[in-house]
C-alpha positions in Angstrom: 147.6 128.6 163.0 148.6 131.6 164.6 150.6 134.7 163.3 154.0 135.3 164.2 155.3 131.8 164.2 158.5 130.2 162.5 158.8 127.2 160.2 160.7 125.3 163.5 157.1 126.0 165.7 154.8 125.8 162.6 155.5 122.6 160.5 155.4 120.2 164.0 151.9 121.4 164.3 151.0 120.4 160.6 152.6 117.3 160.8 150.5 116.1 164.2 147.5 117.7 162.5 147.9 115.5 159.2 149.2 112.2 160.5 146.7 112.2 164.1 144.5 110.4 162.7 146.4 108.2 160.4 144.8 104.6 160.8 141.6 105.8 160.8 142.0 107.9 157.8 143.7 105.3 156.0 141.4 102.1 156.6 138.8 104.6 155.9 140.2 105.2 152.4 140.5 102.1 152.0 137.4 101.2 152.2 136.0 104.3 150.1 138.3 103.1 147.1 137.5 99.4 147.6 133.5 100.4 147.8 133.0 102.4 145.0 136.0 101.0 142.8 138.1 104.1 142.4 140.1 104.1 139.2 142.2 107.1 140.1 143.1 109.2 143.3 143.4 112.7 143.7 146.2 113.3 146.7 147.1 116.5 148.3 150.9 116.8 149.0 150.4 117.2 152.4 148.3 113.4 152.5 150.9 110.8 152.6 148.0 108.5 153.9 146.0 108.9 150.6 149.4 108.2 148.7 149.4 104.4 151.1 145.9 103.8 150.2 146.4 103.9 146.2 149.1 102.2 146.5 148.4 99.6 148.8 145.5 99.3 145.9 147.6 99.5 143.2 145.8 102.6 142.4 147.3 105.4 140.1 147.1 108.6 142.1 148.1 112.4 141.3 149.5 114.7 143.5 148.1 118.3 144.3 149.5 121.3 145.1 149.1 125.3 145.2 152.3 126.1 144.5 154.9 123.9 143.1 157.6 122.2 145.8 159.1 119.2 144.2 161.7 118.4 142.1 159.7 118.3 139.2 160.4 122.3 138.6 163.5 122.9 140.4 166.4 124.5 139.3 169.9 125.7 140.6 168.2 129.5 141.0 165.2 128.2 142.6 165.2 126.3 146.4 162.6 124.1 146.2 164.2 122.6 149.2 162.8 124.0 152.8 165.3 125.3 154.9 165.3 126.6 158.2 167.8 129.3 158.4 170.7 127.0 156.3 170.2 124.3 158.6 168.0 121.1 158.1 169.5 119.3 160.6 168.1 121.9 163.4 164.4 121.4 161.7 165.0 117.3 161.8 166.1 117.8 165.5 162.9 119.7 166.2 160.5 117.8 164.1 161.8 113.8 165.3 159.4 113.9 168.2 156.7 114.1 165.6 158.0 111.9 163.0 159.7 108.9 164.9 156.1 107.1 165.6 154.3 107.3 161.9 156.9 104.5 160.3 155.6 102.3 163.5 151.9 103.2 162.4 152.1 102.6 159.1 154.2 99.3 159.6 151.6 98.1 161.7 149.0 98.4 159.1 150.6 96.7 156.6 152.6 99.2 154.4 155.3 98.9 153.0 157.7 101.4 154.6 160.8 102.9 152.8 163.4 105.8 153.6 163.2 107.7 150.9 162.0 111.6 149.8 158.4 112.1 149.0 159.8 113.3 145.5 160.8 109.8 144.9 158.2 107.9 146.4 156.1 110.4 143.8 158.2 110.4 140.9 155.9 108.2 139.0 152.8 110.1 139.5 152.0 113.5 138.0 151.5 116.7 140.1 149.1 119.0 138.9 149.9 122.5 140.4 146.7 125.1 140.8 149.2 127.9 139.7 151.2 129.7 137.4 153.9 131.1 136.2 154.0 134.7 137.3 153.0 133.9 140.7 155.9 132.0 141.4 159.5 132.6 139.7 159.9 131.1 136.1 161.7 128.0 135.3 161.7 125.2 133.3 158.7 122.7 133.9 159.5 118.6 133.8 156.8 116.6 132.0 155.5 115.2 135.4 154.1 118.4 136.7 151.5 120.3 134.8 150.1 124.0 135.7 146.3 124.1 135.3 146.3 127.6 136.1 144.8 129.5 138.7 140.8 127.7 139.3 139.4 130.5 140.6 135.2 130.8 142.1 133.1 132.7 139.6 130.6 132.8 141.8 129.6 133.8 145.0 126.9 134.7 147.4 125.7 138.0 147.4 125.7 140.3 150.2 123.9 141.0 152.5 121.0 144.0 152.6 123.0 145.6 155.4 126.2 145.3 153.2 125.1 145.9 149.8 123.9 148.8 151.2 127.2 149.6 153.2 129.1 149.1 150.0 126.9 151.6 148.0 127.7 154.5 150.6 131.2 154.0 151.3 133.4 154.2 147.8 137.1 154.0 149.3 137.0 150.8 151.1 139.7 148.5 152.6 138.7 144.4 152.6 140.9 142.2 155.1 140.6 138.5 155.2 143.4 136.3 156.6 141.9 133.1 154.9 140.4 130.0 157.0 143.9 128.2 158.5 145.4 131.5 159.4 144.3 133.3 162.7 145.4 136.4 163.8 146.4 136.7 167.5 144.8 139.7 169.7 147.8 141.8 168.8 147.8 141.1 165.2 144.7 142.2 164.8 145.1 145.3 167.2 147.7 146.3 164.7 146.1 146.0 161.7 142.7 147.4 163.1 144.8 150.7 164.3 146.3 151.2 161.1 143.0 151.1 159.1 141.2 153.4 161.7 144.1 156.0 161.3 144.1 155.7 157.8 140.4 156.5 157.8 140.5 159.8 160.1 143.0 160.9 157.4 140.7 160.1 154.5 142.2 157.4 152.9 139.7 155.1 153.4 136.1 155.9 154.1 135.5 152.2 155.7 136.4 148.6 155.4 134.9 145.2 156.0 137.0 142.3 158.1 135.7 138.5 157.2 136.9 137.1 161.1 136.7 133.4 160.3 137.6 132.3 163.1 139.4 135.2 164.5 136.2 136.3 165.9 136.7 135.9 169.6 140.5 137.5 169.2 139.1 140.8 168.5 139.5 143.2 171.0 136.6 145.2 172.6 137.3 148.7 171.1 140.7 150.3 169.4 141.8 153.7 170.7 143.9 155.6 168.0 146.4 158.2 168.1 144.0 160.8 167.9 142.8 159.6 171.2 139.8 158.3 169.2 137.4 155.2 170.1 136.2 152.1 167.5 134.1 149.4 167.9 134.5 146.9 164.8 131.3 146.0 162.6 130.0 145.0 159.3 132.2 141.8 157.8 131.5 139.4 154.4 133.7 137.2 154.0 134.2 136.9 149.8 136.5 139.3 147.8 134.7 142.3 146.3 135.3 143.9 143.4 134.7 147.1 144.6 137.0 147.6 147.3 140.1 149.3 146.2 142.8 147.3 148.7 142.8 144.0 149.9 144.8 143.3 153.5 145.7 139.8 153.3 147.8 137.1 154.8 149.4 136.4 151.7 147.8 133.1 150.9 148.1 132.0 147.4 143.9 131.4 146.5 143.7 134.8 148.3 146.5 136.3 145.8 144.6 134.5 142.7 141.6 136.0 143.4 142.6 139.6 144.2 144.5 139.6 141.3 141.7 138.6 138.9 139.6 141.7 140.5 142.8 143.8 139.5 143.2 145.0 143.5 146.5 145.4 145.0 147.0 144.2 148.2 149.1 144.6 151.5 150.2 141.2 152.9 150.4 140.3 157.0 151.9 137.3 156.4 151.7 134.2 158.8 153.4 131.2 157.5 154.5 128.7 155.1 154.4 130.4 151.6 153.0 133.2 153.0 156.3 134.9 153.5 157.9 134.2 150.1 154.6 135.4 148.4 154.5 138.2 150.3 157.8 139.0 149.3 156.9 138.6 145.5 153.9 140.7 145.9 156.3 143.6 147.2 159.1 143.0 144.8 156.6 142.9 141.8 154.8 146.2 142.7 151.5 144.0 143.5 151.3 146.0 146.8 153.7 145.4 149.9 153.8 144.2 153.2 151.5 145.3 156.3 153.1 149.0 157.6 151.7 152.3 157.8 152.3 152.8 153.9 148.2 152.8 153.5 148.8 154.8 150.2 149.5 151.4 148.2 146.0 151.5 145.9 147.0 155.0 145.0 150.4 154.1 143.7 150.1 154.3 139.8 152.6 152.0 139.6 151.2 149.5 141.5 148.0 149.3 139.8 149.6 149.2 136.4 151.3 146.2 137.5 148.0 145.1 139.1 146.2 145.2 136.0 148.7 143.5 133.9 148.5 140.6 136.3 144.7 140.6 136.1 144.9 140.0 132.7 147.0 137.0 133.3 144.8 135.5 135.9 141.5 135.8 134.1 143.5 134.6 130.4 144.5 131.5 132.1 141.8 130.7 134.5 139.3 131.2 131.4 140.3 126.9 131.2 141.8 125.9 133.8 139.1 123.3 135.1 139.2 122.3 131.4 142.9 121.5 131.5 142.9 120.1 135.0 139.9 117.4 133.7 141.9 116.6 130.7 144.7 115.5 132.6 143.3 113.6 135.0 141.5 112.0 131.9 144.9 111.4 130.6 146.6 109.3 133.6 143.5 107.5 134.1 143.3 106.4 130.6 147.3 106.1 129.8 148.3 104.7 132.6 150.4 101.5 132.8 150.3 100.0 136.0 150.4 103.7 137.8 153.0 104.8 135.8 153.2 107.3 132.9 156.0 105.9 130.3 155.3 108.3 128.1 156.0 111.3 130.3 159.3 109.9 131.8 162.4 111.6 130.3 165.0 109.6 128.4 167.7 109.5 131.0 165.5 107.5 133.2 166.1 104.8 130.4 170.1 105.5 131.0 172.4 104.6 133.3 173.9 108.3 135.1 177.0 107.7 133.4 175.7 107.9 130.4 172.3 110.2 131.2 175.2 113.2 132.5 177.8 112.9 129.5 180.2 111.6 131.5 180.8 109.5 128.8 181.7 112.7 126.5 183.2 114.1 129.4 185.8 111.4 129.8 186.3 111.0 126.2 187.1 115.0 125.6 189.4 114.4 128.9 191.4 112.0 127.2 191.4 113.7 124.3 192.7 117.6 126.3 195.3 114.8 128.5 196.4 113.4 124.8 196.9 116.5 123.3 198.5 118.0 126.2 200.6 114.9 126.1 201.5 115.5 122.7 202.2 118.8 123.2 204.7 118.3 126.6 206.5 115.7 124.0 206.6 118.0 121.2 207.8 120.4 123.1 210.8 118.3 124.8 211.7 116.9 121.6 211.8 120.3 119.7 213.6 121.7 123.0 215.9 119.1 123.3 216.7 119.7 119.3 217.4 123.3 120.2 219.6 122.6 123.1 221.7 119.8 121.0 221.7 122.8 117.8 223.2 125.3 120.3 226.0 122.8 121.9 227.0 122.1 118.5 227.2 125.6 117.4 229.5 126.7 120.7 231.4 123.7 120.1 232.2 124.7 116.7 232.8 128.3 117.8 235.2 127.1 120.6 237.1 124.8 118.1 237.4 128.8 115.8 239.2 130.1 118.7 242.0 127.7 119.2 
């Protein structure tokens, strides 16, 4: 995907790219589970065809995700709802032409086919989030979502001679990587090239190393800066390095894990989806800011205060994560009763809504406020009416005096 995109141009391209294939994908899980007797299925959010396949097999499945979108964690402070500019029904009007033909697909292989939310369709299953709290805001957690932490690489390759020995030399270095989906366009990466080069004829930085992907070909031949000052671009790895003191980043959330446990702040050119909202976190937080000509950010004694505290947070809870992510999945594959967890379903799914949202109290202290107002109106007419009949007496009496 490309930078500078909105939701309404980005999520019709995500949708085509997860459902184009949807027969084939799903006859082809099919037969994966059936061959080698699958007892439990792993399904990222964004795989509504792995989700037919369990349960075409009656297969207990688990939903994955980075960052935690479903009702399981929401709250009235937290939108876990998408919403383009306060107004779905501008999104549903864009994204119809990509959503009208995968019901007729899906009929036409045999599933069962409902209009409902993926929440409900999924609010048997457990969703086991690769995050934490810290990264997104805090709120309460329902029992069928479970935070294994951030499962972050401990490894990676090493560099290369040419690198290792480019790291050794240059001390004050900036790292950019823009992760594997994201791809900058020509003018992106003009903009971020110019702002490194110029922070590196004032002595900032004294180099940096871009990992391209696949941005590659979008580089442009040479950058000319204001100095009137000519660049051709060199030298890029593509894994974080703990010895680089800023990270430029498009905000993805493995990206923001990782940095973080290497206790570097970063500056965020985000692209899309949650990029925008984490990069928004990672500015409000004093993690480092958004992509602008503030180059300064690794200086800012704030920032790496903040940095560090959050480092210690990553690598606390990562330290098990795996661990805890294996023991749940151990837990719904062994538990389980018929795909469902019982024992993880909260008690007003056992009550009717009437009773599950007090209204049963509710309407019982209502009668008992309308009673004691009514009480209250007759007390009060019946201690007024006393006072009015008192007072006629007493100006009868007085009027009888005078005669």
């Amino acid at each position: 995907m490309s930078g500078g995109e909105d939701a309404l141009a980005f999520f019709p391209k995500v949708i085509d790219m997860t459902t184009k294939n949807y027969g084939k994908e799903y006859l082809a899980l099919l037969n994966y589970f059936k061959t080698n007797e699958i007892d439990l299925a792993l399904c990222d959010i964004l795989m509504n065809v792995c989700v037919d396949a369990a349960t075409t097999l009656n297969i207990p499945y688990i939903i994955t995700v980075a960052m935690d979108f479903t009702t399981e964690s929401s709250a009235s402070y937290v939108n876990n709802d998408i919403n383009f500019n306060g107004a779905p029904y501008i999104g549903l009007y864009y994204f119809w032409p990509h959503l009208q033909s995968i019901p007729a697909r899906r009929r036409a292989l045999g599933i069962d086919v409902k209009l409902e939310a993926p929440s409900d369709t999924w609010k048997d299953s457990l969703k086991l989030v690769n995050c934490i709290i810290g990264f997104i805001p805090a709120r309460p957690i329902g029992p069928m979502a479970d935070y294994v932490d951030p499962i972050i690489p401990r490894q990676y390759e090493p560099l290369s001679g040419q690198l290792a020995e480019y790291m050794i030399v240059h001390k004050r270095m900036a790292y950019v990587a823009f992760g594997q989906a994201a791809v900058p366009s020509t003018e992106n990466i003009r903009l971020v090239l110019m702002s490194l080069l110029e922070s590196v004829e004032v002595g900032t930085f004294d180099g940096f190393l871009w990992s391209a992907v696949y941005s590659a070909d979008f580089f442009p031949e040479s950058i000319t800066t204001a100095s009137n000052t000519s660049y051709n671009m060199k030298d890029m790895f593509d894994f974080p390095n703990p010895y680089a003191p800023l990270f430029i980043s498009h905000g993805g959330l493995d990206s923001w894990h990782e940095f973080m446990y290497v206790a570097k702040p970063m500056i965020v050119f985000p692209f899309f989806g949650d990029q925008l909202g984490n990069a928004f976190s990672i500015e409000r937080d004093g993690l480092g800011g958004y992509m602008k000509a503030d180059a300064n950010v690794a200086a800012d004694i704030r920032i790496k205060a903040n940095v560090k505290r959050t480092q210690a947070l990553v690598q606390i809870h990562s330290e098990h994560g795996i661990i805890r992510g294996a023991d749940i999945i151990e837990e719904v594959a062994y538990t389980h009763q018929d795909g469902k967890l019982p024992h993880r379903f909260t008690a007003d799914r056992r009550m009717s809504y009437w009773k599950a949202s007090n209204m049963d109290l509710y309407v019982v202290i209502f009668l008992l406020l309308a009673a004691g107002l009514s009480l209250s109106i007759y007390a009060g007419y019946k201690i007024s009416s006393t006072l009015v009949g008192i007072f006629e007496i007493i100006i009868k009496k007085q009027k009888l005096k005078s005669l």
